[in-house]
N, C-alpha and C positions, 0 to 999 in steps of 0.2 A: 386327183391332182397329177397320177403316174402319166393317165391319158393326158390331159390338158396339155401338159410337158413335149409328153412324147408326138401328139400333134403340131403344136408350134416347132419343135426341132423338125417334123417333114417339112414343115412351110418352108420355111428358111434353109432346107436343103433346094428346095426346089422351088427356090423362086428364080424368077428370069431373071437371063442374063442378057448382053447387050451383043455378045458375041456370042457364035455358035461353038458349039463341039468340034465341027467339023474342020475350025477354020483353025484349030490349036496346030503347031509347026509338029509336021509325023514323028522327028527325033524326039519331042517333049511327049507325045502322045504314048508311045510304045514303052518309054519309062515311067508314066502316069500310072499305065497298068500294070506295067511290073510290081509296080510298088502298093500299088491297090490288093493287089493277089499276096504279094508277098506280108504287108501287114493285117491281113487277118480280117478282112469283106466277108465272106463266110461265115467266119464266127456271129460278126453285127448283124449276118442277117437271121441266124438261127437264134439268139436273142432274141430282135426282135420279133420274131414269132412267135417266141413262146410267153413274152409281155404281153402283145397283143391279144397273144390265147386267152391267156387268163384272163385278163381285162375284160373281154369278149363275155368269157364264161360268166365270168361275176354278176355282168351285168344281165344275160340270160337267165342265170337263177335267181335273179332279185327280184327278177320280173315273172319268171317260170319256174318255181319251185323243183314244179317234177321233171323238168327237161332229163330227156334218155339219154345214158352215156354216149350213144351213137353220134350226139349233136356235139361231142368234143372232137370227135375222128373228124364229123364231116366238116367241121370250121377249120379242123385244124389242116386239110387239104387242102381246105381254100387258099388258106391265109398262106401257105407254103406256096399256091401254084402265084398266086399275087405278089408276093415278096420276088420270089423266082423273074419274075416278068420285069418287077421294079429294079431288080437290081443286076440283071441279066447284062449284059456289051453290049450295048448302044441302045439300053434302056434308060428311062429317066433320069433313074440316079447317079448311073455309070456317067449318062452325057455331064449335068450337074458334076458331080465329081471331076472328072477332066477339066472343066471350065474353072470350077476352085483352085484345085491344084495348079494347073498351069497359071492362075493369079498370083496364086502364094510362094513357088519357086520357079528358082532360076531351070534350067536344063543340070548344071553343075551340082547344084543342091539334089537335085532328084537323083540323080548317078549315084551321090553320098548317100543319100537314104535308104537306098534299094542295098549297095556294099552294106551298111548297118544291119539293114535289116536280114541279110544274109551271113551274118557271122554270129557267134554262137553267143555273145550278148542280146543282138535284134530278134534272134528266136525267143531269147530267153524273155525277153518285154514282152514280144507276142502271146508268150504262153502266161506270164505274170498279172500281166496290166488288166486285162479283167476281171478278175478275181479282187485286185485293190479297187478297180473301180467300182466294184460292186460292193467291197466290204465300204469305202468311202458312202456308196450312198446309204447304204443302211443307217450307218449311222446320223446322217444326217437327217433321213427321216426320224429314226427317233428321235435325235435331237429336236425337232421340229414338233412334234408328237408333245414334247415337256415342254418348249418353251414358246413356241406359237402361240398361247394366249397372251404371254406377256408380251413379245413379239408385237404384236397385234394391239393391244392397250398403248404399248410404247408408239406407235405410227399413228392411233389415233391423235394421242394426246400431243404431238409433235405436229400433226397438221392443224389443230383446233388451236394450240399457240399463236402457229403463222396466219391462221385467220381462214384458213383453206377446207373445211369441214364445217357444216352448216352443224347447229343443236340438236339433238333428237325432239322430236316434239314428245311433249308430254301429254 
């Protein structure tokens, strides 16, 4: 599900857009990236390495029991030189990125963000907010874990009302 997730969040990073990277106004550009560098790019990419890793690994040893330590080094230079590439300046995600942001604020707004994030409260998120995000998802997976079956009966039983869920055959 971790993958499934974390696939569709690349889509949707990196889906076209109607305007280029290139054509963002240079004053919003130069504060895009401040602000990128300054809230913590690095860190998401070094996360998602190591999701990725594992994800990777899991599915190698489900399939290859004996796979040799060696095959966690050698995935795990890949998946770094790859991320590196993806999330490099004027790679993918970086262009992607610029083009969201430049959607989402003004010039103004981005000047505010970067001050924020430059004073000793926007460090302090920086260094915070992933650790809540991370204790946040735990818990919801296990929330998910206990309550997904009923979950799951309750969506049945709500579409088979509306008439939208065909019978099981017997």
């Amino acid at each position: 599900m971790a993958r499934r997730c974390l696939l569709i969040l690349l889509c949707l990073l990196l889906a076209p857009c109607a305007k280029g990277a290139e054509e963002v106004d240079p004053a919003k550009r130069v504060q895009i990236e401040r602000l990128l560098n300054l809230s913590g790019v690095a860190a998401v990419r070094r996360q998602l390495t190591s999701s990725l890793l594992d994800a990777g690994l899991q599915a190698l040893r489900s399939n290859q029991p004996d796979l040799p330590d060696r095959a966690r080094e050698v995935m795990k230079a890949e998946l770094e030189a790859s991320l590196e590439e993806f999330f490099a300046p004027g790679g993918p995600m970086s262009r992607q990125q610029i083009l969201s942001y430049d959607a989402a604020f003004t010039l103004q707004e981005l000047r505010d963000l970067n001050a924020f994030y430059e004073s000793a409260l926007g460090r302090k998120v920086i260094t915070v907010m992933p650790r809540l995000v991370g204790e946040a998802t735990g818990a919801v997976q296990q929330w998910l874990q206990t309550a997904g079956p009923g979950i799951e009966r309750r969506l049945f039983e709500a579409l088979a009302r509306e008439g939208l869920l065909k019978p099981k055959s017997q």
